[in-house]
ZALOLO-970336 format. One line per field, with one value per residue (C-alpha): residue number from 1; y, z, x; residue in three letters. Coordinates in steps of 0.001 Angstrom, whole numbers. Layout:
// ZALOLO-970336
num: [NUM/...]
c2: [Y/...]
c3: [Z/...]
c1: [X/...]
residuo: [Ala/...]
***
This chain:
// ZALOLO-970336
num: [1/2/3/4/5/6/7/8/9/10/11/12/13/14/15/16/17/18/19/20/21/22/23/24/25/26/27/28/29/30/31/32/33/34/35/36/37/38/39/40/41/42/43/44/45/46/47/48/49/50/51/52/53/54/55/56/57/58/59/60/61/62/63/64/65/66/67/68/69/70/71/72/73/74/75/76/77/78/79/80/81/82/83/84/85/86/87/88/89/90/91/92/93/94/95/96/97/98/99/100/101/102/103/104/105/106/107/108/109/110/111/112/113/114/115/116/117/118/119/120/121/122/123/124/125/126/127/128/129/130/131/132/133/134/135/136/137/138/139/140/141/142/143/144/145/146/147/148/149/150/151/152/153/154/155/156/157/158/159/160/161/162/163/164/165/166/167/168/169/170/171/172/173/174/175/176/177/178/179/180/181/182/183/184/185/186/187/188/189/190/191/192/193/194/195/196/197/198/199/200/201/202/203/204/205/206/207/208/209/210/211/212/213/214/215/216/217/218/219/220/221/222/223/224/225/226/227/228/229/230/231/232/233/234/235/236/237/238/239/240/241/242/243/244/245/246/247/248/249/250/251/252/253/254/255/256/257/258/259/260/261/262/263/264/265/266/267/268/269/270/271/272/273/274/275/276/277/278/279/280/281/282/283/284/285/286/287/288/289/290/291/292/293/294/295/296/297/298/299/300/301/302/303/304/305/306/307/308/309/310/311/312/313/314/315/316/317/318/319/320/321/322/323/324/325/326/327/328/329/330/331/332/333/334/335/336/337/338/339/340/341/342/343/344/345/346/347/348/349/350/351/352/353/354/355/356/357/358/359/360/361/362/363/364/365/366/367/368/369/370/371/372/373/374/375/376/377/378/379/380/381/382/383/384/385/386/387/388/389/390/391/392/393/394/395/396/397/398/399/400/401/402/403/404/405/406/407/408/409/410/411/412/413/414/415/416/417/418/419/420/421/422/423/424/425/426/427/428/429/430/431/432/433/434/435/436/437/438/439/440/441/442]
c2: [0/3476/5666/8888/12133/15557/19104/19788/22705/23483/22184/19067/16986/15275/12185/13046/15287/12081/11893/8715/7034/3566/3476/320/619/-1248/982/-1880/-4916/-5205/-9044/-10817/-13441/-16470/-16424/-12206/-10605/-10192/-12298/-15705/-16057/-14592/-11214/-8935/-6920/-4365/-1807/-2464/19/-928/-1046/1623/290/2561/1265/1813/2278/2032/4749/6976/9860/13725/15483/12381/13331/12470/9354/6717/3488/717/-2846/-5513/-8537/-10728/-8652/-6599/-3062/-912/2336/5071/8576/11514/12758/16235/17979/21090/21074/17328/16052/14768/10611/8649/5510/2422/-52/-3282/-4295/-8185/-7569/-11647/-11364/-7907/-7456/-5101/-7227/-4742/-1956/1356/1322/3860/4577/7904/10271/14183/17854/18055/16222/18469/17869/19476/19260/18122/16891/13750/9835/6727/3252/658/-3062/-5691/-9159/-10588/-9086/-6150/-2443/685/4123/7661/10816/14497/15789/19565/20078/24106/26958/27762/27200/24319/23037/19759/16101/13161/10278/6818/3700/-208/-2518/-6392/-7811/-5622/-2857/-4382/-2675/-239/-209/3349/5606/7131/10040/9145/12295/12835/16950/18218/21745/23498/23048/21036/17433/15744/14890/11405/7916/4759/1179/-2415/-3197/-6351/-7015/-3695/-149/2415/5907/9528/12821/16478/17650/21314/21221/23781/25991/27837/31679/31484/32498/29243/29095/26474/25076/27752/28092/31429/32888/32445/31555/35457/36597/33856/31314/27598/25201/22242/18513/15446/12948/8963/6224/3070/843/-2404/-4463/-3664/92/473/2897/900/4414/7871/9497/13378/12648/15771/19086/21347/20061/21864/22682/21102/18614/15079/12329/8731/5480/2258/-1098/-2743/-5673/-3495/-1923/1221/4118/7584/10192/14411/17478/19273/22679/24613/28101/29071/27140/25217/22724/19219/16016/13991/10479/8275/4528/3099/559/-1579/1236/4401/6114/6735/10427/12193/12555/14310/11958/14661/17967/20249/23625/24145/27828/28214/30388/29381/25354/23933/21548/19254/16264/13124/9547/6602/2919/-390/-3758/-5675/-3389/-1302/2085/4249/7981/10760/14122/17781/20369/23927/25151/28321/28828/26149/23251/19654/16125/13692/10067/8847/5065/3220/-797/-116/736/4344/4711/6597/7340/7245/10383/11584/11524/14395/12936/16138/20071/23392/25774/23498/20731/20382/17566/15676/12890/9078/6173/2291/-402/-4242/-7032/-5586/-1660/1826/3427/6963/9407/13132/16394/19228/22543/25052/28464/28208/26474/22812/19789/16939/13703/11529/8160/7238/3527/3131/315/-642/1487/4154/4617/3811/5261/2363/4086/7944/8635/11316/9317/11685/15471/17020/19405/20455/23164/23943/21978/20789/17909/16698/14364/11115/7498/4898/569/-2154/-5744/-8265/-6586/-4390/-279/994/5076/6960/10767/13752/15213/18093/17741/19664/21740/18370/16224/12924/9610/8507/5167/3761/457/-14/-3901/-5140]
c3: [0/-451/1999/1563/3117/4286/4998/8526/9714/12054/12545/14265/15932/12989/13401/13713/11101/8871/9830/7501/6205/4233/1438/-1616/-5041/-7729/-6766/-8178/-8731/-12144/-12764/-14896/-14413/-16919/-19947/-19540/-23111/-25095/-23135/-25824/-28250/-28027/-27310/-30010/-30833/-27968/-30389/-32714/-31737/-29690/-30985/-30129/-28981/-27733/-24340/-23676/-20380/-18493/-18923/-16342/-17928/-18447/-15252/-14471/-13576/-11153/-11988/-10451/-11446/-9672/-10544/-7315/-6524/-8948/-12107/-12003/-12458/-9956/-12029/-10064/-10958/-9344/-11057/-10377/-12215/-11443/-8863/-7870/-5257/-5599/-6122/-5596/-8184/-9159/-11791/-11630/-14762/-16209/-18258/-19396/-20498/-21577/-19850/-17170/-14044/-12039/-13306/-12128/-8180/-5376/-2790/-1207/-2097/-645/-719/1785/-241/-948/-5379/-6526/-9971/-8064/-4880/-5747/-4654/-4911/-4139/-2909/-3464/-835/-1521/932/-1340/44/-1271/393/-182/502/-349/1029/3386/4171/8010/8150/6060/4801/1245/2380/5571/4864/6192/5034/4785/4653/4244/3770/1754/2922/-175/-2809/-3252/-2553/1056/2822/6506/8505/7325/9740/9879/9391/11519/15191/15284/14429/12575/10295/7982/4778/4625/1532/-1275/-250/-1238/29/-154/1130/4330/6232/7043/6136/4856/4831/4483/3540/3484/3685/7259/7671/11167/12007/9312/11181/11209/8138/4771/2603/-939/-1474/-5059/-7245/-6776/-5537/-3043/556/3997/4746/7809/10511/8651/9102/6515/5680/7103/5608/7934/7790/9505/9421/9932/10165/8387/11329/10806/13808/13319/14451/14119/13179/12293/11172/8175/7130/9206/5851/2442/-927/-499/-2760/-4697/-4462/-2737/-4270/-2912/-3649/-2312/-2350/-786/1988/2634/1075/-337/-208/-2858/-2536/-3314/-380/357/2104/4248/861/-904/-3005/-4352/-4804/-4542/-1927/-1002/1971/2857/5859/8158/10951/13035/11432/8094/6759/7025/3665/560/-2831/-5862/-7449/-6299/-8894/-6825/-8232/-6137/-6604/-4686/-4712/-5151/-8574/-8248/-10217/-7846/-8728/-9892/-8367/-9184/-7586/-8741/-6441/-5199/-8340/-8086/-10815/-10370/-12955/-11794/-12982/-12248/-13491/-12585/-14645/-15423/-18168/-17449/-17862/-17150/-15697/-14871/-12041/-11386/-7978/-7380/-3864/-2772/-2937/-796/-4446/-7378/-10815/-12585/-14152/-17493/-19125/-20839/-21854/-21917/-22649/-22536/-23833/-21369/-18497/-16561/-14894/-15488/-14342/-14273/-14393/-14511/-16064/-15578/-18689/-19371/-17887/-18959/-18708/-19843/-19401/-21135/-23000/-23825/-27027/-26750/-27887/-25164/-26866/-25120/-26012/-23954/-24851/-23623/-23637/-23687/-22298/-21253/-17702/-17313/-19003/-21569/-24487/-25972/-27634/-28334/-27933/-29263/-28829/-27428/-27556/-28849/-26377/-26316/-22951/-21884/-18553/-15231/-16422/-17803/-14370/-14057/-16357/-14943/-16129/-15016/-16950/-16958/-18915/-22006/-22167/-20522/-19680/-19149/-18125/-19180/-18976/-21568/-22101/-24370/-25024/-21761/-19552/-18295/-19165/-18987/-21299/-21979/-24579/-23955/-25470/-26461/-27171]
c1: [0/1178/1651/-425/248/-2181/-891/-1396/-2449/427/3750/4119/7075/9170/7777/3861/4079/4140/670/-718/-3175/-2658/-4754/-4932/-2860/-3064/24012/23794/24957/25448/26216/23719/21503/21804/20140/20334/19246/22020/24588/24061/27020/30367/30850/31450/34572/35591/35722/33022/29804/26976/23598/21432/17837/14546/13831/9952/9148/6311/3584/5016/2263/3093/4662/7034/10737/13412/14383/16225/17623/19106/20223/19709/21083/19730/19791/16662/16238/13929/12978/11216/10427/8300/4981/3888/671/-472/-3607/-2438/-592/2734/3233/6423/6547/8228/8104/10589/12179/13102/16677/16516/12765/13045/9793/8169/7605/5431/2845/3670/3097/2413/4992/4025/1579/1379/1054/3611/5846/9169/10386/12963/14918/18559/17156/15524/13842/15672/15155/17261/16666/18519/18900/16416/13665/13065/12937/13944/12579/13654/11624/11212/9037/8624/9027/8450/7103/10794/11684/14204/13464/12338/13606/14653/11740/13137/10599/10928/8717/9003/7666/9305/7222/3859/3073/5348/5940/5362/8603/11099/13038/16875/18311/16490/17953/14296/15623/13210/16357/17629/18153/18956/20928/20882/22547/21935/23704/22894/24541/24237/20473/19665/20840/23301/21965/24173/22642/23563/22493/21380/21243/23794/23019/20472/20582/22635/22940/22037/22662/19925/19333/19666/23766/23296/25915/25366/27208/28047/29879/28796/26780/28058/27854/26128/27152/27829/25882/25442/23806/23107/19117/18889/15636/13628/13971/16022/18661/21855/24446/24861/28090/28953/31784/32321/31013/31620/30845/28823/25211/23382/25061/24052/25997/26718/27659/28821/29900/33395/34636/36253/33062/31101/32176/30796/31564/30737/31765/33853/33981/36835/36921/38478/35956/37429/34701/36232/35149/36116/35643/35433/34740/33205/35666/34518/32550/34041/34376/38203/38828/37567/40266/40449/39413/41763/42953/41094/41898/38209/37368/33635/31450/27986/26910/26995/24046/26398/27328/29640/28236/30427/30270/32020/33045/34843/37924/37386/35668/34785/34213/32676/32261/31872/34179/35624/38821/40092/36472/36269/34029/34915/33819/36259/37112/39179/39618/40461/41734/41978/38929/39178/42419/44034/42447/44635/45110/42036/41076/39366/35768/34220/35601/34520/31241/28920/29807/26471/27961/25619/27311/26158/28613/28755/30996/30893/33748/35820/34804/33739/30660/29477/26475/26541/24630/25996/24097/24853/25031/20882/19718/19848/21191/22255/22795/26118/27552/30908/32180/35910/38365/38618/42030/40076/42959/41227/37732/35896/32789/31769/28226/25327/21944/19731/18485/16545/14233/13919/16464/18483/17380/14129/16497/17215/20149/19982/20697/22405/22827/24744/23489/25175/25913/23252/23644/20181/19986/16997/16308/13817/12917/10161/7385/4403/5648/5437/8365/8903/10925/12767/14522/16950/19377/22397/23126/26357]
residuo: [Unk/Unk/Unk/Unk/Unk/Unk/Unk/Unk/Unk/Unk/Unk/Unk/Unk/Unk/Unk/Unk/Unk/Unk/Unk/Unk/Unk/Unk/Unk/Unk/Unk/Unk/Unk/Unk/Unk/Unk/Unk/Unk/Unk/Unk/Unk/Unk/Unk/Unk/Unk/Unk/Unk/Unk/Unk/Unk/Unk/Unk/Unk/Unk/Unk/Unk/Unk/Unk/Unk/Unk/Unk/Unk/Unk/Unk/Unk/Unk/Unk/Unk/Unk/Unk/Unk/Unk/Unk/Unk/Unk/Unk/Unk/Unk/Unk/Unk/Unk/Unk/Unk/Unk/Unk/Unk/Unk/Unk/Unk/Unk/Unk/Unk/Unk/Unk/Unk/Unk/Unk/Unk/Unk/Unk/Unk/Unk/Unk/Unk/Unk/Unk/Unk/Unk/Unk/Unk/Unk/Unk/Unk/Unk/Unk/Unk/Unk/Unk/Unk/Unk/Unk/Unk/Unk/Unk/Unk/Unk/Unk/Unk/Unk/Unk/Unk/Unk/Unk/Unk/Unk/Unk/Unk/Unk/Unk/Unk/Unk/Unk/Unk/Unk/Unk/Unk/Unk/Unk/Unk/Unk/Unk/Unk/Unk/Unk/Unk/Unk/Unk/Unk/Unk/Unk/Unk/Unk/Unk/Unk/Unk/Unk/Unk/Unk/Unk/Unk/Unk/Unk/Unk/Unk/Unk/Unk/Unk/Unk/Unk/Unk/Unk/Unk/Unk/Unk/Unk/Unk/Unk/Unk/Unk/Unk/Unk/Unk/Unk/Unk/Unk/Unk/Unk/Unk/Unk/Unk/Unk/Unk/Unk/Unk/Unk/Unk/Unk/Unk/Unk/Unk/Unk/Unk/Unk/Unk/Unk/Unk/Unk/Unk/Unk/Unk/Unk/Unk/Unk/Unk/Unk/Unk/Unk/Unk/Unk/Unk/Unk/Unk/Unk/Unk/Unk/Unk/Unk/Unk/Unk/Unk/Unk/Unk/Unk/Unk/Unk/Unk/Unk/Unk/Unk/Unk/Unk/Unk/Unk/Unk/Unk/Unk/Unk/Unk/Unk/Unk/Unk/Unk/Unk/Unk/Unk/Unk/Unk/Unk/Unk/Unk/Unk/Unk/Unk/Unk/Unk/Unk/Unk/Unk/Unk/Unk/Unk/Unk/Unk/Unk/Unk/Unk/Unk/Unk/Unk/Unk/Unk/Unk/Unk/Unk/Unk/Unk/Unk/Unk/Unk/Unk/Unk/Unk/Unk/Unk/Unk/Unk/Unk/Unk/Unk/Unk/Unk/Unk/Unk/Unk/Unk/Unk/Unk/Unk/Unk/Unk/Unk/Unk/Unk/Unk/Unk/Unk/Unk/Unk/Unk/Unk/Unk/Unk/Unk/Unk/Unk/Unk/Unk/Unk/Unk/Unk/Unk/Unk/Unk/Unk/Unk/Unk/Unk/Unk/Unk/Unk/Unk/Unk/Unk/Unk/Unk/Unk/Unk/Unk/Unk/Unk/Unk/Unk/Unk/Unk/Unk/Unk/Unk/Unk/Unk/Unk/Unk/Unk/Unk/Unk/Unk/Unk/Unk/Unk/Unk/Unk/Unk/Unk/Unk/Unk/Unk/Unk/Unk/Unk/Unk/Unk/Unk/Unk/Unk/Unk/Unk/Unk/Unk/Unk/Unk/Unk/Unk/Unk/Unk/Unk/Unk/Unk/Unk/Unk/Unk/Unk/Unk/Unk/Unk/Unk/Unk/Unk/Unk/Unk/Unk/Unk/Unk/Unk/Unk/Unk/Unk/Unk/Unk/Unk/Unk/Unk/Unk/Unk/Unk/Unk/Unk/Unk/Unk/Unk/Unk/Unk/Unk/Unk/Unk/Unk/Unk/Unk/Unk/Unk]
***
């Protein structure tokens, strides 16, 4: 069942402010099941080009945006996606996709529904499948009347979607301030959970989303906080990792075989706008470090966070960045589990280049999508195919024209299964966002 919420008339505690009423509906790992589509026969050439295939998705209807995707355990992809209509309330959805049948498993089903709920272009859902069958979601849920005090929601479906247990808020500091920009990962029974924590920023000057200047004279900046529930919703710990990071750009995680990784952009007293790294160990996280030292100084938030993805001891990182006022996309590689990073290499530069760049990995090659904008206004969403050492460009190719312009693209998503890369976009049509889906076979 979904959970539905109401405006209240005034504010409550964190917790009763959830106020609900149950009401009847209708990271990844990217190995492959057998029998996967596209996996029969022997692979094709490294070099030779993949082909490009539309990848219909379920009818997600006019108004649908923020999109996630994530691969679980045994091959699957979870797709969900926000739809917002003027005069409506907002509703949180999934749909479950079949890679070896090449089939929709699940219509598109209710997780939340509310007025209350908090949607932003950069701030957005995800879900989180675990290998005992269950799906975690996170959403946003205004807690004040200011434009970005709102908390993080985080709730737990038993039977994959089907019914949803009563959410909880991850942080217990009850601040009419910003949580979000979350990530999540599987961990033991249960979940690992990163957000940026707004707790101290009270009083300040907050740049919020639109990458306007902020933080004057005594303001203190936003936290990088993380915890830890286990499958009965219990949270098990809560740490602080990094009491001064970027604003509002979005976290990512993934899972090695030392344990998981966190990637975000820093932020300095001279605010420089990096992005570090950091991996949880036994009961505490490893003390944040550069991915690269870009010297990036940047004023205001660039909405523009990094996408991260892990195989084994391998970890892949793509991020955004602009240093001497030129912007670029880059590529950084790890076989340590994120102690260093290999010098980056440069995917994308110059004026045009958005970022917004998602990343994946398979056993032999690095994968990448990112947007770029024309001095008109057009974008343009590309992929780039590259060997595991990231040396060598086997495939560079534009997936999409798009006619929506500046944020109402969101940020696109991308999964590998087998030998097939799935990505997820917005586009704008008729004035409306929607989903888009294309899935590149090799």
């Amino acid at each position: 069942m979904p959970i539905r919420f109401s405006a209240p008339k005034h504010r409550l505690p964190a917790l009763a402010a959830l106020a609900l009423t149950l009401a009847a509906c209708a990271g990844g790992n990217d190995a492959a099941p057998d029998g996967a589509a596209g996996t029969s026969g022997p692979p094709p050439a490294v070099d030779a080009p993949s082909e490009r295939i539309e990848w219909a998705l379920p009818e997600t209807g006019p108004g649908s945006s923020a999109p996630d995707l994530a691969a679980s355990s045994d091959g699957h992809l979870v797709l969900s996606w926000t739809n917002s209509r003027a005069g409506r309330r907002h509703v949180f959805q999934f749909s479950r996709f079949d890679p070896a049948a090449q089939a929709w498993r699940t219509a598109p089903t209710t997780i939340a529904i509310g007025n209350r709920m908090f949607v932003n272009w950069a701030d957005t859902p995800h879900v989180m499948p675990t290998a005992d069958g269950a799906l975690w979601a996170h959403w946003l849920q205004r807690n004040g009347e200011g434009r970005y005090a709102y908390d993080v929601v985080l709730a737990r479906s038993r039977d994959g979607g089907a019914n949803w247990g009563a959410p909880v808020v991850p942080h217990d500091d009850g601040t009419q301030t910003e949580h979000g920009f979350v990530s999540m990962w599987p961990q033991g029974d249960g979940i690992g959970i990163a957000w940026l924590d707004g707790r101290n920023t009270t009083g300040a000057s907050h740049e919020g989303h639109e990458g306007v200047e902020g933080h004057a004279g005594s303001g203190r900046p936003m936290t990088l906080r993380a915890a830890r529930f286990d499958a009965a919703m219990r949270r098990i710990d809560e740490h602080e990792i990094d009491a001064s990071v970027c604003d509002c750009c979005h976290t990512a995680a993934a899972v090695t075989t030392r344990g998981p990784v966190v990637v975000y952009r820093g932020r300095t007293d001279g605010e420089v706008r990096d992005i570090l790294v950091t991996r949880f160990e036994g009961s505490a996280w490893t003390p944040p470090r550069a991915v690269h030292a870009d010297a990036w100084v940047m004023p205001a938030c660039p909405v523009n966070g990094p996408s991260v993805a892990a195989r084994g001891d391998t970890v892949l990182v793509g991020w955004y960045t602009a240093p001497g006022d030129e912007s670029r996309v880059r590529l950084a590689r790890s076989d340590d589990a994120g102690d260093s990073f290999s010098a980056p290499v440069e995917l994308d530069a110059g004026s045009e280049v958005q970022g917004r760049i998602a990343v994946a990995l398979d056993d032999t090659q690095a994968w990448a999508v990112w947007l770029r904008e024309d001095a008109d206004g057009a974008q343009a969403l590309w992929l780039s195919r590259r060997s595991a050492d990231l040396a060598t460009e086997h495939e560079r190719v534009e997936l999409a024209r798009l006619q929506g312009r500046g944020r109402a693209t969101g940020f696109p998503q991308l999964q590998v299964v087998g030998r097939n890369a799935y990505v997820v976009w917005i586009d704008v049509v008729d004035g409306a966002p929607q989903l888009r889906g294309m899935r590149l076979q090799r």
